[in-house]
N, CA, C and O atoms as CSV, one atom per row, in Angstrom:
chain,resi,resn,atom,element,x,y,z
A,1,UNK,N,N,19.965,8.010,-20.028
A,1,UNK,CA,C,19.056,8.829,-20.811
A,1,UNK,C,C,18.902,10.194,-20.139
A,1,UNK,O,O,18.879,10.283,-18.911
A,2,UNK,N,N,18.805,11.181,-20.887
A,2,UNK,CA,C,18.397,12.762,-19.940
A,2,UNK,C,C,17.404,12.797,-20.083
A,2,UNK,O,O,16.710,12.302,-20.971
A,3,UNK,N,N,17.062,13.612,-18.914
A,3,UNK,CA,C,16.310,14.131,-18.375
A,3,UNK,C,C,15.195,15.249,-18.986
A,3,UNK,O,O,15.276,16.457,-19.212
A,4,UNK,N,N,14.135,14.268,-19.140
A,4,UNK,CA,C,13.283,15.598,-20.167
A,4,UNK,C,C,12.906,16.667,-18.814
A,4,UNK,O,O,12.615,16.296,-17.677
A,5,UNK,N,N,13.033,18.419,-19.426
A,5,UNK,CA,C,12.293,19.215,-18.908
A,5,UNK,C,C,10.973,18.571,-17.944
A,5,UNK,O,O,10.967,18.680,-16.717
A,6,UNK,N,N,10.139,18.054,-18.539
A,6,UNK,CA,C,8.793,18.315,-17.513
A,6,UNK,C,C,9.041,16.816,-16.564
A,6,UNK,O,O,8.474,16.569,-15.500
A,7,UNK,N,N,9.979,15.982,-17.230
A,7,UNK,CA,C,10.234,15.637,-15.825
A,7,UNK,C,C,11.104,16.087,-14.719
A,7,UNK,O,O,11.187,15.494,-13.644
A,8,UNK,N,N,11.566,16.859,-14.942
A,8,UNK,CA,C,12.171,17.845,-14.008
A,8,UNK,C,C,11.006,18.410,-13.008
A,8,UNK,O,O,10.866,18.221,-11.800
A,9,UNK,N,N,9.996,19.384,-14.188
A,9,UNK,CA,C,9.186,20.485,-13.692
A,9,UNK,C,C,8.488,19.108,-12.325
A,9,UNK,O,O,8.594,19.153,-11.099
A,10,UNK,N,N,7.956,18.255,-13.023
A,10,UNK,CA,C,6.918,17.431,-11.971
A,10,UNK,C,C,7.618,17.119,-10.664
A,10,UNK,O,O,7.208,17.316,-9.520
A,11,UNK,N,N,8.754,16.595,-11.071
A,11,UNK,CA,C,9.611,16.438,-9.587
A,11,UNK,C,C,9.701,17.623,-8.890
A,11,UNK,O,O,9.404,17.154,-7.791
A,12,UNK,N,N,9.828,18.455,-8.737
A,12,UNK,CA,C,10.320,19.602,-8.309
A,12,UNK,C,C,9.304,20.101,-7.418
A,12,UNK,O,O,9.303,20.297,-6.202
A,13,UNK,N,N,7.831,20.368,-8.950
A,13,UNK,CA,C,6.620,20.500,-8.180
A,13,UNK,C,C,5.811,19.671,-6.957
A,13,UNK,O,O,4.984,20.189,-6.207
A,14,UNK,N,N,6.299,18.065,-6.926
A,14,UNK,CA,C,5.589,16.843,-6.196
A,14,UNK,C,C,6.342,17.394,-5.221
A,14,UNK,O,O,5.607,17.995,-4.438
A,15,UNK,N,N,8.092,17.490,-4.758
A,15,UNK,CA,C,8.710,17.684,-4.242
A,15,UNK,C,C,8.967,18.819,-2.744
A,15,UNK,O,O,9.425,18.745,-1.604
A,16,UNK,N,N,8.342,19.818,-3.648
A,16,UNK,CA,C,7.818,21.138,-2.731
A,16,UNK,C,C,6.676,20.742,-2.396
A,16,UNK,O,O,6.354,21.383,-1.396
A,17,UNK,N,N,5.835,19.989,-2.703
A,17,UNK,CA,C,4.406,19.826,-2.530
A,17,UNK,C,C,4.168,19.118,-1.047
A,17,UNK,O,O,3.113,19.173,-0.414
A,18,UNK,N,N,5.437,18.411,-0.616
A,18,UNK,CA,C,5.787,17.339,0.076
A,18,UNK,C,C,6.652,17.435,1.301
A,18,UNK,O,O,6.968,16.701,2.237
A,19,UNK,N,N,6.979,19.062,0.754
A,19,UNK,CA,C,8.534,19.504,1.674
A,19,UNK,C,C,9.980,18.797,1.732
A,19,UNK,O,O,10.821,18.796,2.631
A,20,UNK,N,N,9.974,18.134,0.326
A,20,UNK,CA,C,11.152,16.996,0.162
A,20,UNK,C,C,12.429,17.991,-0.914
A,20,UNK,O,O,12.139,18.990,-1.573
A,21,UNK,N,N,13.564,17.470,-0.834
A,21,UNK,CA,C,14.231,17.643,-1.979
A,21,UNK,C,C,14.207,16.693,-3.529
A,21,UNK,O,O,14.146,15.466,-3.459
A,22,UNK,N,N,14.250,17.241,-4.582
A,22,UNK,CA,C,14.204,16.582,-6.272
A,22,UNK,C,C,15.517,15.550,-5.937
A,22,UNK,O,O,16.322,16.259,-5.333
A,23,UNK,N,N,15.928,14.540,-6.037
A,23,UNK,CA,C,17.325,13.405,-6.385
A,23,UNK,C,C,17.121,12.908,-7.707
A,23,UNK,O,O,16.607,11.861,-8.101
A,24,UNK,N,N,17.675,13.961,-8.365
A,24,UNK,CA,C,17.981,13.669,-10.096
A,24,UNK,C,C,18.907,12.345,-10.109
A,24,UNK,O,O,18.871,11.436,-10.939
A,25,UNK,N,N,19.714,12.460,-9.019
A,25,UNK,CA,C,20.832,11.267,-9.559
A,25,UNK,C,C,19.745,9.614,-9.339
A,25,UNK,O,O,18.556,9.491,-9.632
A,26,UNK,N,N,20.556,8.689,-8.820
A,26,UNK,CA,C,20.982,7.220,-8.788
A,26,UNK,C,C,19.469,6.935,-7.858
A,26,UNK,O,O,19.585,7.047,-6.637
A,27,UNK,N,N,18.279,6.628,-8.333
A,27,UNK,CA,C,17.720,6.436,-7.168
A,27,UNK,C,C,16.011,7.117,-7.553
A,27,UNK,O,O,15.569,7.715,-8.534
A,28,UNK,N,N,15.384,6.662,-6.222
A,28,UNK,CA,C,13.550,7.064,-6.349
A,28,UNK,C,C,14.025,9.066,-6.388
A,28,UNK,O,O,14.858,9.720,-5.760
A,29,UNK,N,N,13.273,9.335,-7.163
A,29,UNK,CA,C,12.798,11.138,-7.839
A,29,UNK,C,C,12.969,11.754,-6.141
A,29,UNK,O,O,13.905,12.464,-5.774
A,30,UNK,N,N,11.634,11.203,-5.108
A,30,UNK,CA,C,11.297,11.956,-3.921
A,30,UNK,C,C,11.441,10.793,-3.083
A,30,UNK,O,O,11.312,9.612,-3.403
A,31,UNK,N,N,11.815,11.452,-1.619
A,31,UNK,CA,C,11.898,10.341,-0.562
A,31,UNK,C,C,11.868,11.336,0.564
A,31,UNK,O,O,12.800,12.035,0.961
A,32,UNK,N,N,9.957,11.244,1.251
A,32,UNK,CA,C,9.893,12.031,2.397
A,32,UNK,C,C,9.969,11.207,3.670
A,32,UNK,O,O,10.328,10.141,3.170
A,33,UNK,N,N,9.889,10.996,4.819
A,33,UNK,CA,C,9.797,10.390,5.705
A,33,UNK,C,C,8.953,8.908,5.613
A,33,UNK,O,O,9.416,7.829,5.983
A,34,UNK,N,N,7.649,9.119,5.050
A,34,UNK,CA,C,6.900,8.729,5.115
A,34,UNK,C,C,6.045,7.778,3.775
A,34,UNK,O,O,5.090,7.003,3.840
A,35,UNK,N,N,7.036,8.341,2.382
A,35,UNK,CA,C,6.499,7.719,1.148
A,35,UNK,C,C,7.846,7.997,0.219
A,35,UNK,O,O,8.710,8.751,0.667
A,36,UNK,N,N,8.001,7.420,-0.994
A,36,UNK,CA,C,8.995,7.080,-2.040
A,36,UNK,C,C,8.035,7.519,-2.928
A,36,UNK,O,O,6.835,7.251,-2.870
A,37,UNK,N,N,8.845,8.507,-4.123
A,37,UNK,CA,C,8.139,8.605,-5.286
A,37,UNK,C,C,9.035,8.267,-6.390
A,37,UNK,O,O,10.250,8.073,-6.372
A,38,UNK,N,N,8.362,8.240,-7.163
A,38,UNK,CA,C,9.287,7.765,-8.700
A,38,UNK,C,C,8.315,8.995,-9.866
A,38,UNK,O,O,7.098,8.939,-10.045
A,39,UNK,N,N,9.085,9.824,-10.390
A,39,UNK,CA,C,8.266,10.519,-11.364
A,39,UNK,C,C,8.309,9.735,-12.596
A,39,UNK,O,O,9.374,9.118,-12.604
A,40,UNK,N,N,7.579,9.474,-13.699
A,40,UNK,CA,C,7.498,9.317,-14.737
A,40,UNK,C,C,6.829,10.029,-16.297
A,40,UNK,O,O,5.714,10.544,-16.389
A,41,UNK,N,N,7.448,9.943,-16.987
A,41,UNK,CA,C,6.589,10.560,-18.145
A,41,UNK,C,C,6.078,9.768,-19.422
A,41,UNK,O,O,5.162,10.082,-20.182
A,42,UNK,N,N,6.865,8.717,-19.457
A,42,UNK,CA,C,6.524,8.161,-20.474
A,42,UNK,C,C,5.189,6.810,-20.167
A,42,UNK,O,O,5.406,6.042,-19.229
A,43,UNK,N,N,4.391,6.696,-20.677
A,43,UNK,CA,C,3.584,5.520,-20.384
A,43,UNK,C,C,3.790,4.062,-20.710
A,43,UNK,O,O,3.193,3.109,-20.208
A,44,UNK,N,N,4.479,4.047,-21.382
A,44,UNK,CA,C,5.703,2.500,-21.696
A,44,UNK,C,C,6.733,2.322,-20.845
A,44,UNK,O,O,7.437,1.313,-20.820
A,45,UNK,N,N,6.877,3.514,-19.963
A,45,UNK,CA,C,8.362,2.749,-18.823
A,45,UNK,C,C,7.549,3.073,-17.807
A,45,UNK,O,O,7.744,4.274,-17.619
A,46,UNK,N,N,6.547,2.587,-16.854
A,46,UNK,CA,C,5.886,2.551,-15.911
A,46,UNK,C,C,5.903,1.789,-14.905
A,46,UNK,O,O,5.651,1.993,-13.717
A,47,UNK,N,N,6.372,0.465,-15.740
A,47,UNK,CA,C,6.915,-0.829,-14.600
A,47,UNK,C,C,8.677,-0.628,-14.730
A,47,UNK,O,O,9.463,-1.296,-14.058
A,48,UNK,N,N,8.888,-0.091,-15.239
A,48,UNK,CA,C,10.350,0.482,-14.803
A,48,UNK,C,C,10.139,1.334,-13.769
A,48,UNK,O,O,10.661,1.142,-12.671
A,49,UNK,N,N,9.293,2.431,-14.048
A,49,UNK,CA,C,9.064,3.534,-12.785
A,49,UNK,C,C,8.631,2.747,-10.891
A,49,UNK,O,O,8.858,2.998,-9.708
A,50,UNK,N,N,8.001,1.862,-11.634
A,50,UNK,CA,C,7.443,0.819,-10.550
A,50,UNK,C,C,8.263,-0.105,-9.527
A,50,UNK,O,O,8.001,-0.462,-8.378
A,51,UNK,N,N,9.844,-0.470,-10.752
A,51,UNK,CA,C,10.657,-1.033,-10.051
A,51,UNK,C,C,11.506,-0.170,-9.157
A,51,UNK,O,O,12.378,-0.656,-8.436
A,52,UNK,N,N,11.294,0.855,-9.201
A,52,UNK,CA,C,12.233,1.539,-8.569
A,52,UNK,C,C,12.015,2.231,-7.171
A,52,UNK,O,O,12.835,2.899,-6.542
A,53,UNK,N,N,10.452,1.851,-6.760
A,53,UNK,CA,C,10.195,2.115,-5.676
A,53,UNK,C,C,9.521,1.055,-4.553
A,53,UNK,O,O,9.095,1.264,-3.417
A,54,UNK,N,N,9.640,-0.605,-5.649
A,54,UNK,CA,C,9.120,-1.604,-4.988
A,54,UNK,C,C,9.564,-2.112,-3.877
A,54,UNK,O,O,8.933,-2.758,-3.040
A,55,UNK,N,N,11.160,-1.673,-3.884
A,55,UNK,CA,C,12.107,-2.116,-2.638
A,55,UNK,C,C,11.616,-1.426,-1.058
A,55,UNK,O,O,11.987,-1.864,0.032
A,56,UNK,N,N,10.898,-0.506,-1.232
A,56,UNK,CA,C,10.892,0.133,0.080
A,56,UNK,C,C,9.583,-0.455,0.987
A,56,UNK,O,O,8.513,-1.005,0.725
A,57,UNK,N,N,10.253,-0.043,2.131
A,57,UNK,CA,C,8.873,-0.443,2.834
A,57,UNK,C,C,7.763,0.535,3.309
A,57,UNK,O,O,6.836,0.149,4.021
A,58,UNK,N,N,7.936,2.200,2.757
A,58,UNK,CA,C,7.027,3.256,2.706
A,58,UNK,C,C,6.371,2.868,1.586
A,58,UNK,O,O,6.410,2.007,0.707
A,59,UNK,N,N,5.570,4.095,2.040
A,59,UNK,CA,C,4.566,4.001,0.867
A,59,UNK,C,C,5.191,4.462,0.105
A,59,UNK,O,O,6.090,5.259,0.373
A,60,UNK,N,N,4.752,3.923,-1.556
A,60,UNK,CA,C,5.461,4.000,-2.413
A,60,UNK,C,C,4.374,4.430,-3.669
A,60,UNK,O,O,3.241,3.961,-3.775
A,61,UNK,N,N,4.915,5.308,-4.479
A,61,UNK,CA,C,4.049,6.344,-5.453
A,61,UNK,C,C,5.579,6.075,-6.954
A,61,UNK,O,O,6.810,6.050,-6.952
A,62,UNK,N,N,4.174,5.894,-8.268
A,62,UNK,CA,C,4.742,6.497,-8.930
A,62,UNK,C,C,3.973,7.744,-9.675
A,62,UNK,O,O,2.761,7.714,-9.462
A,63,UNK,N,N,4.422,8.864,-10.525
A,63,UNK,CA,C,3.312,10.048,-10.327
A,63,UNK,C,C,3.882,10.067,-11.825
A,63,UNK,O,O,4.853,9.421,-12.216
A,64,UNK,N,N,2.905,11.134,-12.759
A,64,UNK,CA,C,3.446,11.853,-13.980
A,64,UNK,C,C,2.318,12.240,-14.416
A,64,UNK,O,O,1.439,12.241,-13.555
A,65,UNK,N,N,1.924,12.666,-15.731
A,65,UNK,CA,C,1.135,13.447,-16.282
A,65,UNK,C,C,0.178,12.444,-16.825
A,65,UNK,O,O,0.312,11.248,-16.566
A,66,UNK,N,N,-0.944,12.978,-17.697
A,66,UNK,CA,C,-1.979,12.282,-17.271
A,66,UNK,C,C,-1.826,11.220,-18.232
A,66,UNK,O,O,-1.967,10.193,-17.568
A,67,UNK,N,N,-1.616,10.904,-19.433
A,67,UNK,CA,C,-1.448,9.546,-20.068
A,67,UNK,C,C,-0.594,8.268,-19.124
A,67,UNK,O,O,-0.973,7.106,-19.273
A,68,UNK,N,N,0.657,8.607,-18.088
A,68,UNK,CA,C,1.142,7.955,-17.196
A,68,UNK,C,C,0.352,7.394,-16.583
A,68,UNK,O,O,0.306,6.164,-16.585
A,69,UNK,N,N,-0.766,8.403,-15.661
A,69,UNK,CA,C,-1.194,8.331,-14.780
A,69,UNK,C,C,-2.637,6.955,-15.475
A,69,UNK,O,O,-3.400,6.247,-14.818
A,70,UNK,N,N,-2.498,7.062,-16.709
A,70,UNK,CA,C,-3.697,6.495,-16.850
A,70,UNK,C,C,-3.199,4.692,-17.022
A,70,UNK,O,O,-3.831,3.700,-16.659
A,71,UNK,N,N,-2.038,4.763,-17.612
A,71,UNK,CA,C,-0.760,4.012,-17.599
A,71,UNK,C,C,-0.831,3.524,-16.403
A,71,UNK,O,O,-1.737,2.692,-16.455
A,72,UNK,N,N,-0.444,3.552,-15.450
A,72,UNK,CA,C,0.043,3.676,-14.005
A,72,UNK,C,C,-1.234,3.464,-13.502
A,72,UNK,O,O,-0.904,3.270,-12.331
A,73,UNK,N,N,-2.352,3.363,-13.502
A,73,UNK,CA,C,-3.535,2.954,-12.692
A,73,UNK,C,C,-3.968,1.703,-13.413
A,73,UNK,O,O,-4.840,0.981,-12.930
A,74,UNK,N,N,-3.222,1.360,-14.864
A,74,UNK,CA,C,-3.558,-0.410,-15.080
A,74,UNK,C,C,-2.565,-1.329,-14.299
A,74,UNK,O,O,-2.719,-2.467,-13.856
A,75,UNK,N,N,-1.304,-0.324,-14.262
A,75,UNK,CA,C,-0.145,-1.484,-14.376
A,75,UNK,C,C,0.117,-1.795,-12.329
A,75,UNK,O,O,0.622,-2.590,-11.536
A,76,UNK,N,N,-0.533,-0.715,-12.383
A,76,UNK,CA,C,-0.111,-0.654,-10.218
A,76,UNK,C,C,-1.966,-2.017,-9.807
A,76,UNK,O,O,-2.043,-2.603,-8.727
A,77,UNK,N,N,-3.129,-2.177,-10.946
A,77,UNK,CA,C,-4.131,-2.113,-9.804
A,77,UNK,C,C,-3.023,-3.911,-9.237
A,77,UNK,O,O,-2.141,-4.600,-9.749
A,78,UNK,N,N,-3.687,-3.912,-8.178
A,78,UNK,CA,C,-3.219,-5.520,-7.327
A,78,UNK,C,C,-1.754,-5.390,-6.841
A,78,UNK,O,O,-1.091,-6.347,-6.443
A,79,UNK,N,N,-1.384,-4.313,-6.903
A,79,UNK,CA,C,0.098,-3.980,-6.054
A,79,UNK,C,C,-0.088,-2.834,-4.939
A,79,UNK,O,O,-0.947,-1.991,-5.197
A,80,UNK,N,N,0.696,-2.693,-3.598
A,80,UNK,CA,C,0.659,-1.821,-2.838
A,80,UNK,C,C,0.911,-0.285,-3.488
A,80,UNK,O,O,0.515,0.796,-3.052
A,81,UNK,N,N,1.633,-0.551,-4.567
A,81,UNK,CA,C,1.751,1.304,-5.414
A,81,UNK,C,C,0.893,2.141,-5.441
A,81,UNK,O,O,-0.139,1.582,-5.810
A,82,UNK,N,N,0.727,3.147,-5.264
A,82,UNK,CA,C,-0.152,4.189,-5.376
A,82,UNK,C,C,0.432,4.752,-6.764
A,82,UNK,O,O,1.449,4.355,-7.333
A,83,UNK,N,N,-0.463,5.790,-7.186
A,83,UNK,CA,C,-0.281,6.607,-8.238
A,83,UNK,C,C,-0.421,8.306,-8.177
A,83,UNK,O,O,-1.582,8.694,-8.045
A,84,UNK,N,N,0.309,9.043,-8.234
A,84,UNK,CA,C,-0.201,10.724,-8.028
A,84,UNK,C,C,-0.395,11.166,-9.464
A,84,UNK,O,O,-0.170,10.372,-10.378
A,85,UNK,N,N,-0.988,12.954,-9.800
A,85,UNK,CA,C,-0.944,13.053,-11.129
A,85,UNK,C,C,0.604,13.877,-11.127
A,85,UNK,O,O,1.662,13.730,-10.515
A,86,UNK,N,N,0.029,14.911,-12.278
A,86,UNK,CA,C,1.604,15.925,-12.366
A,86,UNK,C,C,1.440,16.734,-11.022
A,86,UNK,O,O,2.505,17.039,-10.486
A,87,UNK,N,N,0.371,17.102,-10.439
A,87,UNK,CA,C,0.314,17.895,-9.359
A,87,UNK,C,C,0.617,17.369,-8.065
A,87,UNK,O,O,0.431,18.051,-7.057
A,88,UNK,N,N,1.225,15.806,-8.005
A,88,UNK,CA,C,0.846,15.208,-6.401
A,88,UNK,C,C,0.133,15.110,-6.015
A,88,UNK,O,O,0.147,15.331,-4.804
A,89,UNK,N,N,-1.448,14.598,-6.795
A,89,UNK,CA,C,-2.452,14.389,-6.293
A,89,UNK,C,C,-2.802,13.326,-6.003
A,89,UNK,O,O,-3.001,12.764,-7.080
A,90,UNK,N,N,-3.038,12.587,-5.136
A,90,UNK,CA,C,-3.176,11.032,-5.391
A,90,UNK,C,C,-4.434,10.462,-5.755
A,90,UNK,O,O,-5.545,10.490,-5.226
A,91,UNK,N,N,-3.824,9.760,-7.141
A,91,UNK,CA,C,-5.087,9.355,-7.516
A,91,UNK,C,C,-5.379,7.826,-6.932
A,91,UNK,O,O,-6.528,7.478,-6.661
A,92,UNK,N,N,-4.263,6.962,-6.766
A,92,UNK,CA,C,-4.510,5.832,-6.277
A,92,UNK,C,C,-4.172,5.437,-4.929
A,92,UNK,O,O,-2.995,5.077,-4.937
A,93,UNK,N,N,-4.673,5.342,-3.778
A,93,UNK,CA,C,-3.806,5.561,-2.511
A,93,UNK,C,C,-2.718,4.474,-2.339
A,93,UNK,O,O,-2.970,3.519,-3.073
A,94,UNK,N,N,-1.718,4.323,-1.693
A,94,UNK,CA,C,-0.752,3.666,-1.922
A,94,UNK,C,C,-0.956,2.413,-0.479
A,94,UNK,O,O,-1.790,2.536,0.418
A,95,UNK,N,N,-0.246,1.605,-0.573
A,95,UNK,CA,C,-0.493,0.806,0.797
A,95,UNK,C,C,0.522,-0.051,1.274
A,95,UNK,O,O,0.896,-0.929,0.497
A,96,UNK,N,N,1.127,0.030,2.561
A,96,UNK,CA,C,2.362,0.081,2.700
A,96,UNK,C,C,2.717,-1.396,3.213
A,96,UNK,O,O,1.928,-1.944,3.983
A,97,UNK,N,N,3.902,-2.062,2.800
A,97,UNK,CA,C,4.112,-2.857,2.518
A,97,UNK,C,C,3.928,-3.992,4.354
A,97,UNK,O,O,4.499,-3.615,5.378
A,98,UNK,N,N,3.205,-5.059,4.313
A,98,UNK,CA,C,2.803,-5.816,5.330
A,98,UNK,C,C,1.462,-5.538,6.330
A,98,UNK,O,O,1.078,-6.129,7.340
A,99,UNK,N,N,0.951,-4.427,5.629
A,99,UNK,CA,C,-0.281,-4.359,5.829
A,99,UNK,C,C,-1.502,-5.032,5.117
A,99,UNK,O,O,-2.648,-4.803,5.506
């Protein structure tokens, strides 16, 4: 599937926000030292967005705009996932896996 515009814009923006590079290809959106992100936009593929950062043992975020985000704070509560908005804000703190 391509790549809508503002999921571009959000990656890009979380990305700099973070000091990370955007990975459009095969794989989690952001990956800083310290956390995995997955951008999303749609609020029906959220546990898709979810699977894609469950493997790691950072903290792990999925982020997007605010219907996602509202998305994304039913489907993460009782999992280590955190949630950011379009800005990288975190709305849900994330919690890293064996803690």
């Amino acid at each position: 599937m391509p790549e809508s515009p503002q999921h571009r814009q959000i990656s890009e923006r979380i990305a700099k926000k973070y000091g990370a590079e955007y990975n459009s290809v095969k794989g989690p959106d952001i990956v800083t030292p310290d956390r995995v992100i997955e951008v999303g936009v749609d609020p029906d593929q959220v546990s898709a967005e979810m699977k894609q950062v469950a493997r790691f043992q950072k903290a792990r975020y999925v982020a997007g705009p605010a219907p996602f985000v509202k998305a994304a704070l039913e489907a993460t509560a009782g999992t280590g996932i955190g949630v950011m908005d379009g800005q990288g804000n975190i709305k849900k703190r994330a919690r890293s896996k064996g803690r």
